[in-house]
N, C-alpha and C positions, 0 to 999 in steps of 0.2 A: 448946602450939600448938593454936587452935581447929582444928572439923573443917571449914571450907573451905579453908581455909587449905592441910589435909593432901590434900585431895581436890585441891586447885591444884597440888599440888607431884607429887602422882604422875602428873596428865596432862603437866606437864613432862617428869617423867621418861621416864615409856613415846614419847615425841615424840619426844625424841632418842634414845632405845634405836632406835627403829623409824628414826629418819634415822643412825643409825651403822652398822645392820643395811644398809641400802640400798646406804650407801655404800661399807661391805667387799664388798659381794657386788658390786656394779659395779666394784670393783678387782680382784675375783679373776676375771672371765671369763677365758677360754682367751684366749693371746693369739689364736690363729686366728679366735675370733669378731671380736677385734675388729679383725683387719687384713681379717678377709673383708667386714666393714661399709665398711671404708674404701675396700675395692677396689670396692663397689657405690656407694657417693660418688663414686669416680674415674669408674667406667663412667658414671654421670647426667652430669657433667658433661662427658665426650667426646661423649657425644650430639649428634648434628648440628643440633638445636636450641640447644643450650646453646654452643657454641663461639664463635657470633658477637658475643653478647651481652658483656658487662662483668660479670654476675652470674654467670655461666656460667665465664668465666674466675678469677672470687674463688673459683668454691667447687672448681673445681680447684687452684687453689695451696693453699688451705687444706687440702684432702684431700691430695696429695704430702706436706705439711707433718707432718701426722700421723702420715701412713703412715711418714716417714721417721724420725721421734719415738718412734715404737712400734717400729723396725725396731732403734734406737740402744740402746732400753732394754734388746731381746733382745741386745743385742752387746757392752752395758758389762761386764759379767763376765766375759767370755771376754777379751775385746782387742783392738782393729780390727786392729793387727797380724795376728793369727793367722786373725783371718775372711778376709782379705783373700788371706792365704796360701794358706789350702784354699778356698778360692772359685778362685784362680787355678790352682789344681795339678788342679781335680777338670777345669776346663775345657782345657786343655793334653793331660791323659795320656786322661782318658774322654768331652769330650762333643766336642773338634775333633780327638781323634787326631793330635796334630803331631808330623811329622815335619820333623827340622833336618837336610836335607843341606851336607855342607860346615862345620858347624858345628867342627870342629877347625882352622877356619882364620880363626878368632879370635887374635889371640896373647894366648898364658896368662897373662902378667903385663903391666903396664905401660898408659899411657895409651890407649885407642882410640875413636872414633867412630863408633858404628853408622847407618848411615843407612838408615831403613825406607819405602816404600813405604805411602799410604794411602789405605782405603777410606772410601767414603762416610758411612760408620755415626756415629754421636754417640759412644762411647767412643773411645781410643784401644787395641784389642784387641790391631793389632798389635805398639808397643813393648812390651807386658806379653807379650805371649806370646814375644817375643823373650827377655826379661828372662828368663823360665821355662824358654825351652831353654838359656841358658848357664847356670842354676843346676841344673837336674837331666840335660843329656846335654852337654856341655860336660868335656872331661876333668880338667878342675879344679877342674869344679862354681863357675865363675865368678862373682863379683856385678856386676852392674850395675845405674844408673840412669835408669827410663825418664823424659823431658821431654816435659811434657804442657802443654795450654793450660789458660791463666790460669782460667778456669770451672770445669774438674776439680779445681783444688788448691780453692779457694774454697767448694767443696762437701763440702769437708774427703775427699773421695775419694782424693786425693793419698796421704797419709798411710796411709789405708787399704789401699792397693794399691803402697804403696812407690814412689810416683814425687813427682817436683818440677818446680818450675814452667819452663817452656821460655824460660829470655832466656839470651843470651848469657853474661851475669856467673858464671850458676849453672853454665853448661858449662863456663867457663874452669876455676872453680873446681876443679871435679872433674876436667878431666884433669891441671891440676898438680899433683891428688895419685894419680895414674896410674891412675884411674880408668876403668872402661867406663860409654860414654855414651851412649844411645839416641836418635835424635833423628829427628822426622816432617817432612820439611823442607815438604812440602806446607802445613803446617798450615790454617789457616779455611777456604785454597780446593778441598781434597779435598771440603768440606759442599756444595759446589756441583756436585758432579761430576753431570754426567747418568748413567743407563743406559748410553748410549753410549757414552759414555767410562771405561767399566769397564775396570779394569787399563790406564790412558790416565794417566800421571803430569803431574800438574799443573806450573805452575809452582814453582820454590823460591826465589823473589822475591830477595832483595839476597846468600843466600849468606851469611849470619852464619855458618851453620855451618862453610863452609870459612874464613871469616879468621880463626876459634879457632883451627880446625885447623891453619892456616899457623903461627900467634902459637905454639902449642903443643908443630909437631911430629907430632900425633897422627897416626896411620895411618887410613884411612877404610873401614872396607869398608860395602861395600852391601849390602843384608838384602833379597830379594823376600819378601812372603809371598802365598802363593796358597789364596785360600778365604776371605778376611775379605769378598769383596762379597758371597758368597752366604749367608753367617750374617744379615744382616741384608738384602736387597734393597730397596732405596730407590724407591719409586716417587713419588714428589713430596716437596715439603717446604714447610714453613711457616714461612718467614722471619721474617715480622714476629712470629709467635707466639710462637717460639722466643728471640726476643731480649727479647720483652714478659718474660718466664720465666726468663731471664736467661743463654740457650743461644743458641749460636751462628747454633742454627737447631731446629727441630724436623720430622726426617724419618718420611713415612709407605710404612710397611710394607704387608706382605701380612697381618700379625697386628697393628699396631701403630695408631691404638686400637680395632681392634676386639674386640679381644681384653681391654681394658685393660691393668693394667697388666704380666698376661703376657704379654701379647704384644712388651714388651720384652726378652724372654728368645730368644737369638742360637737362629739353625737352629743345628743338627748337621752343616754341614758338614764336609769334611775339608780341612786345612789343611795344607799346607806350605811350609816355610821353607828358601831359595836363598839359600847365604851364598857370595859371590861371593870374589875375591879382593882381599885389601889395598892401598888405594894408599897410597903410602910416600910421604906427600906433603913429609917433613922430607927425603928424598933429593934432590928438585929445586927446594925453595922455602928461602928463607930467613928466619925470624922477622919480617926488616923486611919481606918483600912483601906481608905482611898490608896495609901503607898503599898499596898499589898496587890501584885498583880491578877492574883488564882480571888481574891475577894470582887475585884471589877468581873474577870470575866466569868464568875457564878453570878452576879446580878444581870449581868449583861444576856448570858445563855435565858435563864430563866424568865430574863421580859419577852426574848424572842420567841420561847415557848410557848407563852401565853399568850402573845399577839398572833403567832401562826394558828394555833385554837380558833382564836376568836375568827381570824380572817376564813379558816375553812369552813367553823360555822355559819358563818353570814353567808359563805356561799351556799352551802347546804339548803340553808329556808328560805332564800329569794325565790319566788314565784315567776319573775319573769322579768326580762333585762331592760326594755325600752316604755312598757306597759304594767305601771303597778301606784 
């Protein structure tokens, strides 16, 4: 081999030494460097310049993207399952202190239908927190499944946080195999709730949940929980942003985005949960009234009656919202 030849070959070499060197060392940063990089992409593009624009909104999706890519990479080892588990147990026993009064008045075995109450916020906190008091203060250490909107599961959060999608089919399912079933009968119109209408239960539009319930049998009880407005306080929202993004809506906080994307992280409220008593609804309906529309929407009216009860009184004897 002549000598330019050998002198060509080792600027090859040292070139790609030096671009392999580059490239391990940009795969080894901390991951905290680089979700802190991406939290300062996130912060540029909340910017109240960048929001309005179309460029402004790419390099926010793009930034979520990453963030949520790097978030997945730190989690494939462990197993959403279990992140999902101690993410929910650490929020439950130490950052909202819940307490489940009435919580033995569940029954221990056999199909039921929990009907919870909801707050303005973008996740659904309060079926998973529900879910968390019958598995850890529940005398039988109960399982249930909390039913979320189509957006959560889609986001593959579903999975991660042990719930499933909210239609009909999937609740039938599971109470014929006697299952506990969490359900937000509120659903997309809780996103529209004012200030105002804090602890104000929405409509629960056609009642699917009671003609399962009729069709099944299942018992109903209603679930208040008190303390999920003030985890998050909703002071407007962004409708059309939120569906651009492909959310129901996108609500702004008193942190949220000024904070970026900490400021997604719920107050320390204190939370607790009013479990009312059961309505036996297989004791006064029969299978076929399910096809009777005036029989769904008398069960329907009457659980929401009972949950707005519940939900005023628990506001009534809370002693104090971040301190109890």
């Amino acid at each position: 081999m002549s000598e330019p030849e050998v002198r060509h070959l080792r600027v090859v070499r040292a070139r790609r030494a030096r671009q392999l060197r580059q490239a391990t060392a940009a795969a080894g940063r901390p991951l905290r460097e680089r979700l802190g990089a991406l939290e300062r992409e996130i912060d540029a593009a909340l910017a109240a310049d960048a929001i309005p624009g179309a460029a402004g909104l790419r390099a926010l999706d793009v930034a979520l993207d990453e963030l949520l890519a790097a978030f997945a990479s730190l989690r494939r080892g462990i197993g959403a399952e279990a992140v999902g588990a101690t993410v929910l147990r650490g929020l439950y026993r130490l950052w909202w202190r819940v307490d489940a009064v009435g919580i033995e008045r569940v029954p221990a075995h056999g199909r039921v239908l929990l009907v919870v109450n909801r707050a303005g916020v973008l996740l659904p906190y309060e079926a998973l927190m529900v879910a968390m008091a019958l598995a850890l203060d529940h005398p039988t250490g109960r399982n249930a499944w909390p039913l979320v909107d189509d957006w959560v599961v889609r986001l593959r959060l579903g999975r991660t946080l042990g719930a499933l999608g909210a239609t009909p089919g999937v609740m039938r399912r599971l109470l014929e195999r006697d299952e506990a079933v969490i359900v937000l009968p509120e659903g997309r119109e809780a996103s529209g709730k004012s200030r105002r209408r804090r602890y104000r239960l929405g409509g629960f539009g056609r009642g699917s949940f009671a003609r399962v319930a009729i069709e099944t049998g299942a018992p109903i009880v209603p679930v208040a929980a008190v303390g999920a407005e003030e985890s998050q306080p909703v002071l407007w929202r962004l409708d059309a942003l939120g569906r651009w993004l492909g959310l129901p809506t996108l609500p702004i906080t008193p942190t949220f985005p000024w904070l970026g994307p900490a400021g997604l992280v719920p107050l320390p409220a204190k939370w607790t949960l009013h479990v009312g008593e059961p309505l036996d609804v297989a004791a006064h309906h029969s299978p076929d009234a399910a096809r009777d529309p005036r029989v769904v929407a008398l069960v329907r009216d009457q659980v929401r009656e009972r949950l707005q009860a519940l939900v005023s009184e628990g506001v009534r004897r809370r002693h104090a919202i971040f301190f109890a």
